[in-house]
N, CA, C and O atoms as a Tripos MOL2 file, in Angstrom:
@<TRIPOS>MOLECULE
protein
  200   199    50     0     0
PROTEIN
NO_CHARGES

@<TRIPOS>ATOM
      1 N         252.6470  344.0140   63.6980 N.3       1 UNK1
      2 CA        253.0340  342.8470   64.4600 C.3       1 UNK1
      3 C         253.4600  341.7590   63.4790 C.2       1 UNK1
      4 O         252.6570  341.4040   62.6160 O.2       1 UNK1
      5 N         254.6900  341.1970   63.5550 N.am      2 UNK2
      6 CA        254.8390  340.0950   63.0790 C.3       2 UNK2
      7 C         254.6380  338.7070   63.0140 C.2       2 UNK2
      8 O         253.4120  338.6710   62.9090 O.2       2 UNK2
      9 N         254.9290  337.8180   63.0070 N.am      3 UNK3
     10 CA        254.1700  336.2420   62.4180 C.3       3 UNK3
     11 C         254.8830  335.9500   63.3940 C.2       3 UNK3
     12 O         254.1020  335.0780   63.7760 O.2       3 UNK3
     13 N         255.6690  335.9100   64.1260 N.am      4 UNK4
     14 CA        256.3390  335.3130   65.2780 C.3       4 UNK4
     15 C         255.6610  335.9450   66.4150 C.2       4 UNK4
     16 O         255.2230  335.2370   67.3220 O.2       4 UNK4
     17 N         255.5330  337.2910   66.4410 N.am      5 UNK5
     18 CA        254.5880  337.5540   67.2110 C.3       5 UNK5
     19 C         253.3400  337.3450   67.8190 C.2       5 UNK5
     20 O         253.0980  337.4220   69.0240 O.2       5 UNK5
     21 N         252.1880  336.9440   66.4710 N.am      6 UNK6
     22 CA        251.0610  336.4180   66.4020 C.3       6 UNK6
     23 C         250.9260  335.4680   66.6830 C.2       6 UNK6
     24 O         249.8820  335.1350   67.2430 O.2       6 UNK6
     25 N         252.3650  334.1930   66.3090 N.am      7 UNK7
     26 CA        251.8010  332.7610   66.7640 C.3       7 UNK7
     27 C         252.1880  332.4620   68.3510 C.2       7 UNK7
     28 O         251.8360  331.4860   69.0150 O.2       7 UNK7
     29 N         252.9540  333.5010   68.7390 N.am      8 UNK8
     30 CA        253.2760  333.3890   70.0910 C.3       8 UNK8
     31 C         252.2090  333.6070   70.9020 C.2       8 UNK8
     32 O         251.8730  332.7630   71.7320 O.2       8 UNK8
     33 N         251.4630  334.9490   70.7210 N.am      9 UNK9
     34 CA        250.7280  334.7460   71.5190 C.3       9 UNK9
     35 C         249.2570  333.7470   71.5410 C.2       9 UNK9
     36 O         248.4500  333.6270   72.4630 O.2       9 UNK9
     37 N         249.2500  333.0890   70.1570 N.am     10 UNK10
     38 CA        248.1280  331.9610   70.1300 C.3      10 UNK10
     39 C         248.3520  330.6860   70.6100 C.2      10 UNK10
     40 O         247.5240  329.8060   70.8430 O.2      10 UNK10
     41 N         250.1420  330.6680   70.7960 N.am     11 UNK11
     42 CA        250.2850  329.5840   71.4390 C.3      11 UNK11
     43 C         250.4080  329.3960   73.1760 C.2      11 UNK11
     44 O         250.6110  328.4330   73.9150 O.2      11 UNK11
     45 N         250.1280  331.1260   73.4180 N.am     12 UNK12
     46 CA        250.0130  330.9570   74.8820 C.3      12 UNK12
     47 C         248.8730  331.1500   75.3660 C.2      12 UNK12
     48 O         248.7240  331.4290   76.5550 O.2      12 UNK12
     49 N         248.0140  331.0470   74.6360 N.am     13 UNK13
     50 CA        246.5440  331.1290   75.1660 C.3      13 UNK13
     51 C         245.7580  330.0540   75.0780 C.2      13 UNK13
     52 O         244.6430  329.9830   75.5950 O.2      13 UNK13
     53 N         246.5000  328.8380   74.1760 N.am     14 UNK14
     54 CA        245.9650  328.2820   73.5950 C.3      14 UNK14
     55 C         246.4400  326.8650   75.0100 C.2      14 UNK14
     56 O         245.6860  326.0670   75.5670 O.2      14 UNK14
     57 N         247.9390  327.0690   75.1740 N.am     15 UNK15
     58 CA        248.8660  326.1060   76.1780 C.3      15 UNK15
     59 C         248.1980  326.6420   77.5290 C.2      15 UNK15
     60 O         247.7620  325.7400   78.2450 O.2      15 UNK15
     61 N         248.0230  328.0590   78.0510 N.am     16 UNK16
     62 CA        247.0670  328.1920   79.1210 C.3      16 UNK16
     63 C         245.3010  327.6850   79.0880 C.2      16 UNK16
     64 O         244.5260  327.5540   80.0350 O.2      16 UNK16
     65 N         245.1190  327.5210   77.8950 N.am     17 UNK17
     66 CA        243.9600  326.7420   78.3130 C.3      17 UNK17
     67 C         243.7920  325.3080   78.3840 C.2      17 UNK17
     68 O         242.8880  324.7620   79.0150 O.2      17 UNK17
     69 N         244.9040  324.5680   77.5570 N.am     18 UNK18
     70 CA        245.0600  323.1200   78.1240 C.3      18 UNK18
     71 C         245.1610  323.3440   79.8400 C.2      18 UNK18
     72 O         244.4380  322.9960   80.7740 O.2      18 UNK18
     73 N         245.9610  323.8210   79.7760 N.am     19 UNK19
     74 CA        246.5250  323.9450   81.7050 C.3      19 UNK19
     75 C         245.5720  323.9570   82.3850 C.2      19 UNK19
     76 O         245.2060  322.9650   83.0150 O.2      19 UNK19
     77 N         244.6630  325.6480   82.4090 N.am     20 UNK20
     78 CA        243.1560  324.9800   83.2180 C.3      20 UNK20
     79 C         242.3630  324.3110   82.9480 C.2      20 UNK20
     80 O         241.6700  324.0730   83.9360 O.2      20 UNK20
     81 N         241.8290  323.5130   81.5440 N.am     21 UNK21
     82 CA        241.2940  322.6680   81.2150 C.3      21 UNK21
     83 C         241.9070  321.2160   82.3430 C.2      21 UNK21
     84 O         241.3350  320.6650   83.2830 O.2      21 UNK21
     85 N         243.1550  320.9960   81.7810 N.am     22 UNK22
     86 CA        243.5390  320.0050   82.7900 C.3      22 UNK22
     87 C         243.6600  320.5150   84.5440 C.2      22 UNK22
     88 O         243.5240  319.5110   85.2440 O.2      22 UNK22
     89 N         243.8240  321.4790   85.1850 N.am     23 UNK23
     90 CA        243.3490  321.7530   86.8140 C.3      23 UNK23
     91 C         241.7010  321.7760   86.7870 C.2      23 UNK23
     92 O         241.2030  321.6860   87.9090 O.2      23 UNK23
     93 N         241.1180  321.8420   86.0970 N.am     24 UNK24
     94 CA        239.8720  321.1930   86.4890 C.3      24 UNK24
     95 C         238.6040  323.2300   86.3400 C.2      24 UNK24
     96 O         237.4770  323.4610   86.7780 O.2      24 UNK24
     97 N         239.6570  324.2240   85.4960 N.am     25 UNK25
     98 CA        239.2990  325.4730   85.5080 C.3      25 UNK25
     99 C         238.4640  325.5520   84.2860 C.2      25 UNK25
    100 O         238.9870  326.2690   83.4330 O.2      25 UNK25
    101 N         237.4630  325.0980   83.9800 N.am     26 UNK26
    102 CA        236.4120  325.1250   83.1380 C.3      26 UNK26
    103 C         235.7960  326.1730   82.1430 C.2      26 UNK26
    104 O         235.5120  325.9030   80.9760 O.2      26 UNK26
    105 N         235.6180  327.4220   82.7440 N.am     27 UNK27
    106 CA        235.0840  328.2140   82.6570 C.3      27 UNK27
    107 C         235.8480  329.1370   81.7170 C.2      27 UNK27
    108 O         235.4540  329.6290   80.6600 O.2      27 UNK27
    109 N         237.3620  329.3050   82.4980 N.am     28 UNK28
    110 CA        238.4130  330.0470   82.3520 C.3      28 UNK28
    111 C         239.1120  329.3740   80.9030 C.2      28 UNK28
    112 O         239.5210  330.0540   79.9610 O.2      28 UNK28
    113 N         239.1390  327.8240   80.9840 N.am     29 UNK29
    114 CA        239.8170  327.1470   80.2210 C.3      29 UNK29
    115 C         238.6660  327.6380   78.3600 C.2      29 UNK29
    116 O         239.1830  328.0510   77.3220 O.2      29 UNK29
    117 N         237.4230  327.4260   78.5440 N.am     30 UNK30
    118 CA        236.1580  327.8410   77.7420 C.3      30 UNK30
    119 C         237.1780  329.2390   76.8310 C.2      30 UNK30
    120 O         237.7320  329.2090   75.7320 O.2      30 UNK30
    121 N         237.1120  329.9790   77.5260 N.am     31 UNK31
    122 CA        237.2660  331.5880   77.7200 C.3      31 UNK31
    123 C         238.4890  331.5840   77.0110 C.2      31 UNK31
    124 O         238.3980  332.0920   75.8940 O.2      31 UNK31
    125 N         239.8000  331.0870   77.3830 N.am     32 UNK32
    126 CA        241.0670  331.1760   77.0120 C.3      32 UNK32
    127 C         241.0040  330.6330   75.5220 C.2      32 UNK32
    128 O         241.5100  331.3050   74.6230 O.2      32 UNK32
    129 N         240.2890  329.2330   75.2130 N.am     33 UNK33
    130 CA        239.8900  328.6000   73.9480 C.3      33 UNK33
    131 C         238.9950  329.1480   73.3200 C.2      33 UNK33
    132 O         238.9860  328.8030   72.1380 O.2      33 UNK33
    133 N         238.2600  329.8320   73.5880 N.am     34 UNK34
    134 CA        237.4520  331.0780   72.6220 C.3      34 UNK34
    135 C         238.3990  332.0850   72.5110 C.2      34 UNK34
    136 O         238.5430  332.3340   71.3140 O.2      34 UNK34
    137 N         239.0730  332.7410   73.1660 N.am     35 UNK35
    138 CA        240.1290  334.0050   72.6270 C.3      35 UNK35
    139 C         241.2990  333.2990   71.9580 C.2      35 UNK35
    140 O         242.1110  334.0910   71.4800 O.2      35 UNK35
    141 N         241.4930  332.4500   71.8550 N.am     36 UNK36
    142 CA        242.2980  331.4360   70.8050 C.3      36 UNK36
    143 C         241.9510  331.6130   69.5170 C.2      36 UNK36
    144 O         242.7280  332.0680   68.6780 O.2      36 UNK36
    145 N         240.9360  331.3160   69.3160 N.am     37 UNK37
    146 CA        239.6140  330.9250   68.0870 C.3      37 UNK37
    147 C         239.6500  332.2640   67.6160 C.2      37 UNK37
    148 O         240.1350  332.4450   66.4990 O.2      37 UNK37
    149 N         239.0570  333.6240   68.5170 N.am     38 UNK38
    150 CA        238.7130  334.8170   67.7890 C.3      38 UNK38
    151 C         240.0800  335.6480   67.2290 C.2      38 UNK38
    152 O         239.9920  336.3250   66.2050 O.2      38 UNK38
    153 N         241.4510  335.5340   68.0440 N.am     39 UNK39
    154 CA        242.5190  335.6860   67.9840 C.3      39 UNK39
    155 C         243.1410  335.0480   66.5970 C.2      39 UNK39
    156 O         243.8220  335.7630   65.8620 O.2      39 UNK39
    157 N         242.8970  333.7730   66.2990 N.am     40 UNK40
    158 CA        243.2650  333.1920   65.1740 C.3      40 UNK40
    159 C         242.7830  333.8670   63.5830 C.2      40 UNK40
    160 O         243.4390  334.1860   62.5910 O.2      40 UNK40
    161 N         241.6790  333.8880   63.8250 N.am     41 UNK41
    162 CA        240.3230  335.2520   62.5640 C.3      41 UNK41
    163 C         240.8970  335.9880   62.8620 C.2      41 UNK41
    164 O         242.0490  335.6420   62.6050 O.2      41 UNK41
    165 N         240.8940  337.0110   63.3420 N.am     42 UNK42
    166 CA        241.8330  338.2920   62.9660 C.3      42 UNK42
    167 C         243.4150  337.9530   62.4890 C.2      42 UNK42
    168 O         244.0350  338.1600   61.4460 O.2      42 UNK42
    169 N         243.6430  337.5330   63.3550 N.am     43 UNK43
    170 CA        245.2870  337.4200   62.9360 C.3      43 UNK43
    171 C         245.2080  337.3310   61.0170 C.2      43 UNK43
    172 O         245.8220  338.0740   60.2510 O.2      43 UNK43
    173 N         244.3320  336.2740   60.6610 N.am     44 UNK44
    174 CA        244.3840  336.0120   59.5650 C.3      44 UNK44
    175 C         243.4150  336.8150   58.6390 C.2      44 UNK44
    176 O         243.3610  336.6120   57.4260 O.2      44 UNK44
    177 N         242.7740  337.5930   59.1890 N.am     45 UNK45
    178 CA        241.9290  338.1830   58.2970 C.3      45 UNK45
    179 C         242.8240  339.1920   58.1450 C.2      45 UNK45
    180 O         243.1240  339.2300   56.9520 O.2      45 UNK45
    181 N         243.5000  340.1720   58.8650 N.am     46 UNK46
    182 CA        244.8540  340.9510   59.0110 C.3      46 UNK46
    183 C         245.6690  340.7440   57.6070 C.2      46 UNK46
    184 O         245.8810  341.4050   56.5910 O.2      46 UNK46
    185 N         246.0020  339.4690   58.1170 N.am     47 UNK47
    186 CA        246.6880  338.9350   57.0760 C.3      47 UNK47
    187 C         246.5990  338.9850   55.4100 C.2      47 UNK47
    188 O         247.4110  339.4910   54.6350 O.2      47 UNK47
    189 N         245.3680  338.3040   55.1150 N.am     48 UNK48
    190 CA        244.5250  338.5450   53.9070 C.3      48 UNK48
    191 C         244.2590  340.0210   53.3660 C.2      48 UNK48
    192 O         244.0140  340.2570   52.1830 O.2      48 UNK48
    193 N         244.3200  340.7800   54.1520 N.am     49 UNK49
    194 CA        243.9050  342.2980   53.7410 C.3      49 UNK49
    195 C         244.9530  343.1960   53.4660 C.2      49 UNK49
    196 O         244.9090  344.0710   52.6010 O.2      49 UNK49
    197 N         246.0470  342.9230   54.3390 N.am     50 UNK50
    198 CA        247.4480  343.7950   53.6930 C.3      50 UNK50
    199 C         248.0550  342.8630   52.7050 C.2      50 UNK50
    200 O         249.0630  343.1960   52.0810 O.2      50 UNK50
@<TRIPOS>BOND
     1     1     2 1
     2     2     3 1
     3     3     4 2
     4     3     5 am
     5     5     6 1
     6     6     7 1
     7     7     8 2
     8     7     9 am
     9     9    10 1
    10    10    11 1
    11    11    12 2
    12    11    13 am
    13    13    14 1
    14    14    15 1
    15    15    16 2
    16    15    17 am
    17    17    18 1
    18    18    19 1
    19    19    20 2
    20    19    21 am
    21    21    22 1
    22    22    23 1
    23    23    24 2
    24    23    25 am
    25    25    26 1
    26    26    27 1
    27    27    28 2
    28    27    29 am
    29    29    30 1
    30    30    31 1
    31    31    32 2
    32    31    33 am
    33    33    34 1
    34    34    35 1
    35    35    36 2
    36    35    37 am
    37    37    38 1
    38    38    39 1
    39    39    40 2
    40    39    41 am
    41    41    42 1
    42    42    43 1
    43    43    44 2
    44    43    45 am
    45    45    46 1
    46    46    47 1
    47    47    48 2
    48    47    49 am
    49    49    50 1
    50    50    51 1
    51    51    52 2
    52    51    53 am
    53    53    54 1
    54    54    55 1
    55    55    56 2
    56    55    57 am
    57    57    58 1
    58    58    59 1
    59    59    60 2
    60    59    61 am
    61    61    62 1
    62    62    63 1
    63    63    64 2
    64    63    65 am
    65    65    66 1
    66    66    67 1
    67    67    68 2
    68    67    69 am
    69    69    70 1
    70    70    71 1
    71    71    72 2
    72    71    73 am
    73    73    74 1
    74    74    75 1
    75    75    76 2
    76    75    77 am
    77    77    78 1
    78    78    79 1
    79    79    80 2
    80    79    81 am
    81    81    82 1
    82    82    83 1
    83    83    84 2
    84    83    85 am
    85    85    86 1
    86    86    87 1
    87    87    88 2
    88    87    89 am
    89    89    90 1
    90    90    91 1
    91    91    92 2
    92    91    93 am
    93    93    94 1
    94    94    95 1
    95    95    96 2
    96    95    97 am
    97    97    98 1
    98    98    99 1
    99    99   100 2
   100    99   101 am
   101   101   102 1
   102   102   103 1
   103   103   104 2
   104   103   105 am
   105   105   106 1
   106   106   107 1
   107   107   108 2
   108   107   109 am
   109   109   110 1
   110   110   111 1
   111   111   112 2
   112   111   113 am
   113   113   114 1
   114   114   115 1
   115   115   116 2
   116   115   117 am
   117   117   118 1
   118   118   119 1
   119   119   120 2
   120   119   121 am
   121   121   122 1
   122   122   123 1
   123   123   124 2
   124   123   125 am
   125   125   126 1
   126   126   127 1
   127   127   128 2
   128   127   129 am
   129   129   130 1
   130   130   131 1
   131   131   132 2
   132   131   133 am
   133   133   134 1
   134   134   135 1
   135   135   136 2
   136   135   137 am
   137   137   138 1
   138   138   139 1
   139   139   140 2
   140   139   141 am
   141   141   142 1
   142   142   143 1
   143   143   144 2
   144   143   145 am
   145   145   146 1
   146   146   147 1
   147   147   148 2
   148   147   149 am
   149   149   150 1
   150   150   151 1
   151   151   152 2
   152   151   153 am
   153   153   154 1
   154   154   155 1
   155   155   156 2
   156   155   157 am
   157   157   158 1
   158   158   159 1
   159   159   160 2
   160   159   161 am
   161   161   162 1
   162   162   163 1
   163   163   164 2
   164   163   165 am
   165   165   166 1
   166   166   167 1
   167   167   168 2
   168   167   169 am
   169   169   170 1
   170   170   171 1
   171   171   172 2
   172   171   173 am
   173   173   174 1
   174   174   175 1
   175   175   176 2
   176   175   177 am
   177   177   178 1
   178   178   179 1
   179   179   180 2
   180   179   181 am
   181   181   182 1
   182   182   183 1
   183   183   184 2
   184   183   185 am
   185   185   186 1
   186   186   187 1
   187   187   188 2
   188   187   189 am
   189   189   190 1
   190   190   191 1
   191   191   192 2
   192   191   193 am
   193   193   194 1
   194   194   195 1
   195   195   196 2
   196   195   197 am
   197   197   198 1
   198   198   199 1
   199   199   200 2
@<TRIPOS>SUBSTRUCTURE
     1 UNK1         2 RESIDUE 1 A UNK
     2 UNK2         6 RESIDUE 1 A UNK
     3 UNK3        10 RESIDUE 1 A UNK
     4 UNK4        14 RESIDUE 1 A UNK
     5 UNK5        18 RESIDUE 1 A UNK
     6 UNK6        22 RESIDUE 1 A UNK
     7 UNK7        26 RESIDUE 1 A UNK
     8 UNK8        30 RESIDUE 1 A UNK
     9 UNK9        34 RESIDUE 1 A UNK
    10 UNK10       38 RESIDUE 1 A UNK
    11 UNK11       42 RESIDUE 1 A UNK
    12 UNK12       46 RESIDUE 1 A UNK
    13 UNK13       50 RESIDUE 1 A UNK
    14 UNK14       54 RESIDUE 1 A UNK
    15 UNK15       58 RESIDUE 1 A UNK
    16 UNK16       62 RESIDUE 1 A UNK
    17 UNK17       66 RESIDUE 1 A UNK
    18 UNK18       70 RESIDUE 1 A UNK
    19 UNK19       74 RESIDUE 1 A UNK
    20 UNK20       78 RESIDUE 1 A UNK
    21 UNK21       82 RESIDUE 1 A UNK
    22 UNK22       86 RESIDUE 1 A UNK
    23 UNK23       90 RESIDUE 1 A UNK
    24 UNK24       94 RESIDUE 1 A UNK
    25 UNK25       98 RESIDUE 1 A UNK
    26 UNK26      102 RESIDUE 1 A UNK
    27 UNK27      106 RESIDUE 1 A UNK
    28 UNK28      110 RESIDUE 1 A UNK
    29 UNK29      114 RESIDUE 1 A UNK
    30 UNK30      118 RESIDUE 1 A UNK
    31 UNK31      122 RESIDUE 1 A UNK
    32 UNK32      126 RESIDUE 1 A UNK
    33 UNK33      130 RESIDUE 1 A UNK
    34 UNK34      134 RESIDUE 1 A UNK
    35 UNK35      138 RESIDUE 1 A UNK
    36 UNK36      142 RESIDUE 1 A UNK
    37 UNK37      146 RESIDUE 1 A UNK
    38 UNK38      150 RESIDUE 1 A UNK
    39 UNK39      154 RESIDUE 1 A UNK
    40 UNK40      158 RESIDUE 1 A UNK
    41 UNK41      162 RESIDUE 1 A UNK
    42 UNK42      166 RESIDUE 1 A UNK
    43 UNK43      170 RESIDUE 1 A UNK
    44 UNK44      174 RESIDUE 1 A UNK
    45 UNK45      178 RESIDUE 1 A UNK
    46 UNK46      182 RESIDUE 1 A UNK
    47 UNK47      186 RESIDUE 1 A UNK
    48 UNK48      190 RESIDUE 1 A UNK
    49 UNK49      194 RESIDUE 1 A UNK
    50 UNK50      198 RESIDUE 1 A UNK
């Protein structure tokens, strides 16, 4: 996977959890911003290792 790849999808998990953060989706918004976070460590630990 490439670097355009990777930041794409951190930036859509990251822009869907502003979104339910702002509708008032708490839980979901939590959830989306933790798979942000764990998504980001790999990506880069990935990175570091090849």
């Amino acid at each position: 996977m490439n670097y355009l790849n990777k930041y794409m999808i951190l930036a859509l998990l990251f822009i869907a959890g502003i979104g339910s953060f702002i509708s008032g989706q708490f839980i979901i918004s939590t959830v989306l911003f933790a798979g942000a976070a764990i998504y980001s460590n790999i990506a880069t630990r990935a990175t570091l290792n090849s």
